[in-house]
C-alpha angles and dihedrals in degrees: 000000000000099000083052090055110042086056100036117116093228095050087046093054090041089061087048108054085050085052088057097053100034085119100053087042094056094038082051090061095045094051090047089047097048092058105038118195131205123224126311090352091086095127099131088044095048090053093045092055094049097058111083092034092058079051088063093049100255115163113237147206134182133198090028116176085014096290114121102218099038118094155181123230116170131171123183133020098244121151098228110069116208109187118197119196122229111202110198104162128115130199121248112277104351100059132202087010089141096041112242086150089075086031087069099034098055083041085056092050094043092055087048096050091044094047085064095066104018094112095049085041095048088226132137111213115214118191096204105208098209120181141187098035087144094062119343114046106250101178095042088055087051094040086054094046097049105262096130094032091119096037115132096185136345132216137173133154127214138207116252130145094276137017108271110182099191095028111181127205140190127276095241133205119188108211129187105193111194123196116207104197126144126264123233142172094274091210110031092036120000086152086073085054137087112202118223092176084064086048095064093040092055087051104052095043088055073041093054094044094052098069100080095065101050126126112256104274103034128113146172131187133144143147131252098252089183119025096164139294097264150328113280093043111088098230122260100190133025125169138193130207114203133157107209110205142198153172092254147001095261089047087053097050075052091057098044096056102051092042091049084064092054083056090049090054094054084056110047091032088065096027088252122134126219153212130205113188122177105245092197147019106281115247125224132210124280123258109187123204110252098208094047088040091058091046090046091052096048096051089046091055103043076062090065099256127131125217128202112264122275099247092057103055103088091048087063103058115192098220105250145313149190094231091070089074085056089048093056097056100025135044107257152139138225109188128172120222116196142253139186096253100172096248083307124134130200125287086043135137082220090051102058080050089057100043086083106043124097101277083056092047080054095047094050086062099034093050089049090051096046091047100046095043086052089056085049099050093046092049090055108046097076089210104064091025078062096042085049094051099043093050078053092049088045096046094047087055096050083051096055 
């Protein structure tokens, strides 16, 4: 499929037409990444990243699936429907430290190149606007209302500190536990009190312990967002925020189950009660699509990169992320290209430094090359351009 590909007239205007807006591409990252956006508030980002698709004549549309700053840009009636996932949220305080900013950038090339050859192709290019990946669940919100209904496949790469071609996440689950106790004058009268502060103590330390004795995989961590008011009042309310994490969806019922329990302790240990709610959609694991993942390997590597073998990448997890939950019901890939990063990882103060320098401006292009000459080589290999068709054909009827 590569050696198609890398002489193939489409593949060869689709590089050309990223070539020709590499600079707005890159300027596009910059911009998203000089005014970061928390979730679901990416309004300036949103319309960053439309513009220069509403230049090329895409047809657009915004607040899709109820979600203001999601949004719907298609070009082309082919029958075949390649959605490609922008990325634009930041995290609280530090910023693009997972590097959205190049998510949405390379989304934005890729739709260009492939709006070159979508009607030779028989394609129909969808730029899926997806917010809220940091904390939300953009993309699962959008998959549930219908968004993705006639996607065909979905692709999207994301930034990391080396290229990763099958990269796997955690099932993910977004808990907000609430302790109820009684306030009381901590010095005068703390009998008449119940401590909710002890609550959460008790908790974390049965949540401490049980980490010892977790499946491989699985993971919890999490920060005390209300610890009490002062001092001298016996705390009423406490309150803990954890994500518990796992290799897959089954393993994660498993951990919630056994850390509700630690939460259980904290209650009835202080004569509190409790509450756990789910914050946020819960993600599931990725699964990405073998026959997209080998195209996609063999058009990042005719770019000179050099992925992690193959063998290696499910002992590096990616944390989580929503687009586990697209990969379950649609064909679809997540890789991670790489970027000097300086020794820094994700989620760093040091990553979101080095998601503008000159390896991210590469990434932005290279990302946009390798996605849309995957979408190429796919369209034009009848098998798996059937195999796609006919999951879509399947999927739309177990939706009726």
């Amino acid at each position: 499929m590569s050696r198609a590909v890398r002489t193939d007239g489409a593949a060869a205007r689709s590089d050309a037409a990223i070539a020709a807006a590499a600079t707005r591409l890159i300027d596009l990252s910059h911009a998203i990444h000089a005014e970061p956006e928390l979730a679901f508030e990416e309004t300036r980002s949103v319309a960053k990243t439309l513009a220069p698709l509403a230049e090329r004549g895409f047809e657009i549309h915004i607040g899709v699936a109820d979600l203001p700053t999601a949004f719907r840009a298609s070009y082309g009636s082919g029958e075949l429907t390649v959605g490609i996932c922008a990325e634009y949220d930041a995290l609280p305080e530090i910023g693009h430290a997972c590097g959205h900013n190049i998510i949405a950038a390379s989304a934005v090339g890729a739709a260009l190149g492939l709006a070159e050859v979508a009607d030779e192709l028989g394609i129909t290019v969808v730029v899926l606007g997806t917010p809220a990946e940091e904390s939300g669940g953009g993309k699962v919100l959008m998959l549930e209302r219908g968004v993705f209904d006639d996607v065909a496949m979905a692709m999207m790469v994301h930034p990391g500190p080396y290229d990763i071609v099958g990269a796997r996440s955690l099932a993910l689950a977004d808990l907000g536990v609430v302790f109820h106790g009684c306030e009381a004058h901590a010095s005068a009268a703390p009998e008449r009190g119940r401590n909710a502060g002890d609550a959460v103590t008790v908790a974390q330390v049965a949540l401490g312990l049980l980490r010892q004795h977790l499946l491989p995989g699985q993971q919890l961590h999490g920060i005390v967002s209300d610890g009490g008011v002062a001092p001298n009042i016996v705390p009423g309310r406490a309150e803990l925020l954890y994500y518990l994490r796992a290799v897959d969806s089954a393993s994660l019922d498993d951990l919630m189950r056994r850390a509700s329990a630690c939460f259980e302790a904290g209650a009835l240990a202080t004569g509190c009660t409790h509450e756990i709610r789910t914050l946020a959609p819960t993600y599931t694991e990725l699964t990405p699509d073998p026959a997209l993942l080998c195209a996609y390997r063999e058009q990042i590597a005719d770019l000179g990169r050099v992925p992690i073998a193959p063998e290696l990448e499910a002992q590096r997890p990616l944390g989580s992320t929503d687009m586990g939950n697209v990969t379950n019901v649609i064909p679809g890939i997540h890789p991670v290209i790489g970027i000097d990063a300086g020794g820094a990882v994700t989620h760093q103060p040091g990553f979101a430094a080095a998601s503008v320098n000159a390896s991210a401006d590469r990434a932005v292009t290279d990302g946009a090359v390798a996605l849309a000459r995957t979408a190429i080589a796919v369209a034009r290999d009848e098998e798996h351009r059937d195999r796609l068709l006919q999951r879509l054909v399947q999927r739309q009827e177990d939706i009726r």
